[in-house]
N, CA, C and O atoms as CSV, one atom per row, in Angstrom:
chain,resi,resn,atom,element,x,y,z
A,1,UNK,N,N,-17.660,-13.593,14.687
A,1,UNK,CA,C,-18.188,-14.927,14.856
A,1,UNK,C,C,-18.752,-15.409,13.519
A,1,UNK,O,O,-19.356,-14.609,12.805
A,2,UNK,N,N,-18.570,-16.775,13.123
A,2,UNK,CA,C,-19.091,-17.396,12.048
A,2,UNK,C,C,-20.444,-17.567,11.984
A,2,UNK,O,O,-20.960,-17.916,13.046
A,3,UNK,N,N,-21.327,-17.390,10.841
A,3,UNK,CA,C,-22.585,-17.990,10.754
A,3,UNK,C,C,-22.648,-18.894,9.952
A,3,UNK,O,O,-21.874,-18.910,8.995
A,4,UNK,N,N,-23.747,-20.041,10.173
A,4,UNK,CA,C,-24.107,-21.265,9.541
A,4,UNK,C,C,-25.796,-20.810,9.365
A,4,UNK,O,O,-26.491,-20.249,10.212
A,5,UNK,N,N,-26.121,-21.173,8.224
A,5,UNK,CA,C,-27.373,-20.594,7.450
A,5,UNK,C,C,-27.851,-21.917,7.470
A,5,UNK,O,O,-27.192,-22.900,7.130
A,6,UNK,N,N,-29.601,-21.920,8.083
A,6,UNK,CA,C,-30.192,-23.252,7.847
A,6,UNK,C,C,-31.604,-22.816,7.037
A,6,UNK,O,O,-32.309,-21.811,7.124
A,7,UNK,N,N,-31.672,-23.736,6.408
A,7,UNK,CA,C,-32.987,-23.456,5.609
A,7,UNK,C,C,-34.561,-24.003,5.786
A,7,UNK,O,O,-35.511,-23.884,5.013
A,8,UNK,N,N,-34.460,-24.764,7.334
A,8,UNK,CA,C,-35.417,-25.411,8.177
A,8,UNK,C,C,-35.345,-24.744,9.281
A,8,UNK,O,O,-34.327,-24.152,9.638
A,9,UNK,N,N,-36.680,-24.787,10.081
A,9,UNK,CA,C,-36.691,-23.769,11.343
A,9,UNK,C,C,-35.845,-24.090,12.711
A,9,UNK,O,O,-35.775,-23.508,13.793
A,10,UNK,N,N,-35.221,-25.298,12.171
A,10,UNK,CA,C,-33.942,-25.675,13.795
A,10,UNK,C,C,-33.423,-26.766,12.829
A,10,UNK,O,O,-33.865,-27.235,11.780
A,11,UNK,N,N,-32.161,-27.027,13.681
A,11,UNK,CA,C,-31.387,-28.004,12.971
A,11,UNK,C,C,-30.805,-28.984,14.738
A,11,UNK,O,O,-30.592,-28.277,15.723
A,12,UNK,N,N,-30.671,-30.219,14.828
A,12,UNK,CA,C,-30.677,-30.575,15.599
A,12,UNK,C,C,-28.852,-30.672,16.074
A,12,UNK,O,O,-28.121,-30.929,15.117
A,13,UNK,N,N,-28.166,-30.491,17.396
A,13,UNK,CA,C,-27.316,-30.386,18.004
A,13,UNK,C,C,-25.973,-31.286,17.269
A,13,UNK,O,O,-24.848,-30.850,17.021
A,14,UNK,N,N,-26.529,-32.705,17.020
A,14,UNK,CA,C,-25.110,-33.573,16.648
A,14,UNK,C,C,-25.135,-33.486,15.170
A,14,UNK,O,O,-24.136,-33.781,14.514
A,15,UNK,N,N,-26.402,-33.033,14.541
A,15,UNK,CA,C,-26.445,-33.070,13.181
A,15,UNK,C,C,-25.511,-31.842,12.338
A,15,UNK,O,O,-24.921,-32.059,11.279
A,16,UNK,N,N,-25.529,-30.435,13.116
A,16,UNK,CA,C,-24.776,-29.800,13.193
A,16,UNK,C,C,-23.246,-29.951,13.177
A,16,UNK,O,O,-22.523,-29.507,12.286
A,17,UNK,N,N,-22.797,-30.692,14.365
A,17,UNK,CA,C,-21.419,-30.491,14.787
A,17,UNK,C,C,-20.771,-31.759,13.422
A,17,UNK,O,O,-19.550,-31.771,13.260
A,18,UNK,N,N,-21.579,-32.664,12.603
A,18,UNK,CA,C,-21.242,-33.290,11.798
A,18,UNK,C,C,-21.014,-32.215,10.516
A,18,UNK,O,O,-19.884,-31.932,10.117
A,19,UNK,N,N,-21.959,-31.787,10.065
A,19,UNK,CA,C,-21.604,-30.415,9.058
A,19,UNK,C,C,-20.680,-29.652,9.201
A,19,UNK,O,O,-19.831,-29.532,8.318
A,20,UNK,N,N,-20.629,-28.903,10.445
A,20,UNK,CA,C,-19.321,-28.491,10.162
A,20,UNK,C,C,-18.660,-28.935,10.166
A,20,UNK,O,O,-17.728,-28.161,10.385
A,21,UNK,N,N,-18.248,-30.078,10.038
A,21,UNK,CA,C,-17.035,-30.713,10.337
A,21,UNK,C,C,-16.198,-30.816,11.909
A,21,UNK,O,O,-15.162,-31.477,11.833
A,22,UNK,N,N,-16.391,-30.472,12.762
A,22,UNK,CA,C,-16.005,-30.448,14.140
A,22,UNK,C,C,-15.967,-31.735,14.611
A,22,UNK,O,O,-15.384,-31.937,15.676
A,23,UNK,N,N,-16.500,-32.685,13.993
A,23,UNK,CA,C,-17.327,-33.761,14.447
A,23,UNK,C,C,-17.109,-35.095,12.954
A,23,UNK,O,O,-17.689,-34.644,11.966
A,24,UNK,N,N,-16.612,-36.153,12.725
A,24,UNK,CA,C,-16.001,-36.896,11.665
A,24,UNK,C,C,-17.802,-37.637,11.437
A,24,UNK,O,O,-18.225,-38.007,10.341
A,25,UNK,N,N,-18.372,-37.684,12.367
A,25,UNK,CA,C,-19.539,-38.889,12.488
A,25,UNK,C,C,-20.297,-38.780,13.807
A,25,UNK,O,O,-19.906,-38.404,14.912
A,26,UNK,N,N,-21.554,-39.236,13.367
A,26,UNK,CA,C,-22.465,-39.159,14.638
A,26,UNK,C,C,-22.276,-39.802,15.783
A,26,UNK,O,O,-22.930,-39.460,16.769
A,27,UNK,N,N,-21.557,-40.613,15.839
A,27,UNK,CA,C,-21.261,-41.401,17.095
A,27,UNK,C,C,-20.095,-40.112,17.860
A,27,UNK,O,O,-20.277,-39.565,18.948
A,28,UNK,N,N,-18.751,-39.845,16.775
A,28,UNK,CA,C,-17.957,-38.522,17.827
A,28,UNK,C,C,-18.933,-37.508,17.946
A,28,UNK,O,O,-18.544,-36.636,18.723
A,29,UNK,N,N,-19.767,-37.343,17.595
A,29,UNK,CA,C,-21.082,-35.739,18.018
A,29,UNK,C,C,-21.432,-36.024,19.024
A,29,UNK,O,O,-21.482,-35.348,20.051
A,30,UNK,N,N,-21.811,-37.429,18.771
A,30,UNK,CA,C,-22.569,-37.889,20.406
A,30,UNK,C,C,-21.748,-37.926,21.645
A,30,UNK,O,O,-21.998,-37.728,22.834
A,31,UNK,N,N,-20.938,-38.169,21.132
A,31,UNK,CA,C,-19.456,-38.374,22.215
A,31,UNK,C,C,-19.631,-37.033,22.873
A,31,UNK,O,O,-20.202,-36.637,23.889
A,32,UNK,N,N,-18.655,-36.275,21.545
A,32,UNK,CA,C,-18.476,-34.574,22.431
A,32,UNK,C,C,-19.273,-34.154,23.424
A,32,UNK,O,O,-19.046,-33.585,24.491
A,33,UNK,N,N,-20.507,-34.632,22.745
A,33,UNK,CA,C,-21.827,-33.873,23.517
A,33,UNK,C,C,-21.732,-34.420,24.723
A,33,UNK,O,O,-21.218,-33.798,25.653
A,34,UNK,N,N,-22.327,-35.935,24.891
A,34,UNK,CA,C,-22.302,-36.660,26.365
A,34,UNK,C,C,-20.878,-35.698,27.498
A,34,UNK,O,O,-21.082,-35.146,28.579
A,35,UNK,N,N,-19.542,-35.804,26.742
A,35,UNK,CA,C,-18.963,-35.556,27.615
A,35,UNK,C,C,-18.794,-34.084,28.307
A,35,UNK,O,O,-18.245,-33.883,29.390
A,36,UNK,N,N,-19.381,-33.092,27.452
A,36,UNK,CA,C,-19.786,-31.346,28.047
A,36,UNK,C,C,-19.062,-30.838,27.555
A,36,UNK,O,O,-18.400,-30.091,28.276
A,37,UNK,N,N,-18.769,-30.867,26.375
A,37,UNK,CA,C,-17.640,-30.150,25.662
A,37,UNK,C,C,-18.059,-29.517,24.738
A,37,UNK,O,O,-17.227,-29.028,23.973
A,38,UNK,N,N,-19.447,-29.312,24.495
A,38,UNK,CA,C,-20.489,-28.452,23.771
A,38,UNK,C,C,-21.371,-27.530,24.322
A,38,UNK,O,O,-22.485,-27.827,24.755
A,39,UNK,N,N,-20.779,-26.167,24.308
A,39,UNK,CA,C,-22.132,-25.379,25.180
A,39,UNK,C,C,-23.056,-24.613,23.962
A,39,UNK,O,O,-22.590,-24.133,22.929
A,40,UNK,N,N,-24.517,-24.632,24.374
A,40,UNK,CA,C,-25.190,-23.832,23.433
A,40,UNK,C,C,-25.762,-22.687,24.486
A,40,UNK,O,O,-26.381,-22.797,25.544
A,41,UNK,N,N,-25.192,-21.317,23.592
A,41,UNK,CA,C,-26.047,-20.332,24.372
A,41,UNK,C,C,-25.047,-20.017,25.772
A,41,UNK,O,O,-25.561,-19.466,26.745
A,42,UNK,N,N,-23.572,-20.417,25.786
A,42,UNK,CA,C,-23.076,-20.333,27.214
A,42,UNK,C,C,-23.563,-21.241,27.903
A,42,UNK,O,O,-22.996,-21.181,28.994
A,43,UNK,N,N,-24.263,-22.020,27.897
A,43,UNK,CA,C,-23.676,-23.275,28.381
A,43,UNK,C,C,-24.209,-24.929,28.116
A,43,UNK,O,O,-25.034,-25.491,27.396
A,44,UNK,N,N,-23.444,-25.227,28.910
A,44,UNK,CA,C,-22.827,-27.064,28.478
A,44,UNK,C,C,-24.634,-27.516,28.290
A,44,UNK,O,O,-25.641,-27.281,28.957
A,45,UNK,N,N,-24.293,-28.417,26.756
A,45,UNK,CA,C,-25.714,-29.019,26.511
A,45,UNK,C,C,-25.465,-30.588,26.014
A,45,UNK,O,O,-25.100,-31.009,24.916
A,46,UNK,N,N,-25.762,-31.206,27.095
A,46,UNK,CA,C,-25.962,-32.967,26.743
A,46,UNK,C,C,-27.062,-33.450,26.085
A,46,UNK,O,O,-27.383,-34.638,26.075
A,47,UNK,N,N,-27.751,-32.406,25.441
A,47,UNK,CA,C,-28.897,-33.458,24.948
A,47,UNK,C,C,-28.885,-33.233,23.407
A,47,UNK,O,O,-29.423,-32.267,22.867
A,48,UNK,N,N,-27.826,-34.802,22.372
A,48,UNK,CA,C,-27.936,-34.675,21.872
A,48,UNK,C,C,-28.205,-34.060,20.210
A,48,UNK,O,O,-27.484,-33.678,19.288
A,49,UNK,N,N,-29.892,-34.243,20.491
A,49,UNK,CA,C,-30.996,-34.012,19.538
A,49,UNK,C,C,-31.422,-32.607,19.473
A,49,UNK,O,O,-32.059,-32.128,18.535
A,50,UNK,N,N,-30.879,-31.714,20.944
A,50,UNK,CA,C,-31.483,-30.546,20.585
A,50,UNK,C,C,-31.249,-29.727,20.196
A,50,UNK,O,O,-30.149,-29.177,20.141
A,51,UNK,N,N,-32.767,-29.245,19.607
A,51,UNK,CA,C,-33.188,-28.348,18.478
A,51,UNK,C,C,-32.533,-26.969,18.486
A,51,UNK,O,O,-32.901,-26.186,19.361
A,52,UNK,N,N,-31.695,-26.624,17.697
A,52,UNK,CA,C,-31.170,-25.448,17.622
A,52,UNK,C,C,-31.633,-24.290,16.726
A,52,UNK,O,O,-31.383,-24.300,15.521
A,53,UNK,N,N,-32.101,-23.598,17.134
A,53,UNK,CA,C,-33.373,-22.143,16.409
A,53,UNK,C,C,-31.889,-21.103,15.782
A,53,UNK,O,O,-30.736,-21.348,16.137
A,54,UNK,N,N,-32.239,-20.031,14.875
A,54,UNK,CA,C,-31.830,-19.265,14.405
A,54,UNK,C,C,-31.628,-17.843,15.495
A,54,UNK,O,O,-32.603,-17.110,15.657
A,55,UNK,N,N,-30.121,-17.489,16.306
A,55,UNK,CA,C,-29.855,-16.414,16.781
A,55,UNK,C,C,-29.517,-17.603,17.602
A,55,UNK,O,O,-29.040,-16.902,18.494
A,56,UNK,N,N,-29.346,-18.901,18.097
A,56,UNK,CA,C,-28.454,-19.716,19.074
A,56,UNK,C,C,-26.797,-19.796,18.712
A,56,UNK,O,O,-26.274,-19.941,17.607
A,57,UNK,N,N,-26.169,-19.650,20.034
A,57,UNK,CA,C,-24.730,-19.720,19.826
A,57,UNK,C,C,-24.220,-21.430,20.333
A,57,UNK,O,O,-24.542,-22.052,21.345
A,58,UNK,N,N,-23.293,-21.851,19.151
A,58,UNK,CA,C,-22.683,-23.031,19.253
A,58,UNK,C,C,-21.262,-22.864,19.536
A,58,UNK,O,O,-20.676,-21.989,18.900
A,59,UNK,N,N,-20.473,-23.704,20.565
A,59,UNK,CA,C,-18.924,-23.666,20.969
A,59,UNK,C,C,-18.241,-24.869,21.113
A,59,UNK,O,O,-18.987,-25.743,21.552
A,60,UNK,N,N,-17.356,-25.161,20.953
A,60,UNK,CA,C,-16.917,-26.392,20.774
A,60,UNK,C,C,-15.332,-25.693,21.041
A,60,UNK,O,O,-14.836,-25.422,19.947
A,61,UNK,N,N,-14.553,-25.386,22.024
A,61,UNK,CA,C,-13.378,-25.452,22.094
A,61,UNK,C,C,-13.306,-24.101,21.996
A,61,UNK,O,O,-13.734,-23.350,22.872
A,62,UNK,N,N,-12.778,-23.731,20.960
A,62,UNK,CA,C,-12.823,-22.054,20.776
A,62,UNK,C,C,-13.352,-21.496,19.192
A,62,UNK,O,O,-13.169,-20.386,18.691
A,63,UNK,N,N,-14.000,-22.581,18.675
A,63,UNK,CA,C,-14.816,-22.630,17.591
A,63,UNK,C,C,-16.361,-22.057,17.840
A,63,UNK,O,O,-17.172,-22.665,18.538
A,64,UNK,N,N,-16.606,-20.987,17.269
A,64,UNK,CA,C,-18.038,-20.501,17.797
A,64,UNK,C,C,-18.788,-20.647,16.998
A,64,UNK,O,O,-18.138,-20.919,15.989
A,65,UNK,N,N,-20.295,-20.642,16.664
A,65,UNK,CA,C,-20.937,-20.967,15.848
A,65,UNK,C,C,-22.716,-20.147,16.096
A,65,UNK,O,O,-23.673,-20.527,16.770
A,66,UNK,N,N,-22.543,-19.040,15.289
A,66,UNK,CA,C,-24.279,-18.430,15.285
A,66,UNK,C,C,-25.081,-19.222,13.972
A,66,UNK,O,O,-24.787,-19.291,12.779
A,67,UNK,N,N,-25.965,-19.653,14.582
A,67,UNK,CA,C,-27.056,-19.803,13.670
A,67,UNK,C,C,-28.156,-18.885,13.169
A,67,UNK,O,O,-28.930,-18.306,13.931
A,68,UNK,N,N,-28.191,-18.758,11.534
A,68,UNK,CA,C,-28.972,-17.671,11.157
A,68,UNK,C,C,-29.603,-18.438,9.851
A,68,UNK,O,O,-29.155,-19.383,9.202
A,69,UNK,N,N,-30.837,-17.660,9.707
A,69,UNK,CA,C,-31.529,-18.224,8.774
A,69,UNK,C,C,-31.825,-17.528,7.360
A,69,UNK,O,O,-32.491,-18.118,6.509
């Protein structure tokens, strides 16, 4: 599994899926998200803004994503 290194104590959900690139712009982040096509941690997360801590798992399709600090 891939890690993404943040250098603040959470990084927020759509701000993410824009960095990696998964995501062209905040409006498609917001999209993905609203529609449940983002699970954090195993499972589906609609909200956004939220705060994602260091040792959380991000998925998007079959793209996985650990956060580590």
């Amino acid at each position: 599994m891939e890690q993404f290194q943040i250098h603040t104590p959470y990084i927020q959900l759509n701000q993410l899926l824009k960095l990696l690139g998964w995501a062209e712009s905040g409006a498609e982040a917001n999209e993905m998200i609203e529609q449940g096509l983002v699970t954090v941690n195993g499972e589906i997360e609609t909200r956004k803004r939220n705060k994602l801590y260091p040792g959380f798992v991000v998925t998007l399709d079959f793209n996985s994503i650990q956060i580590v600090q």
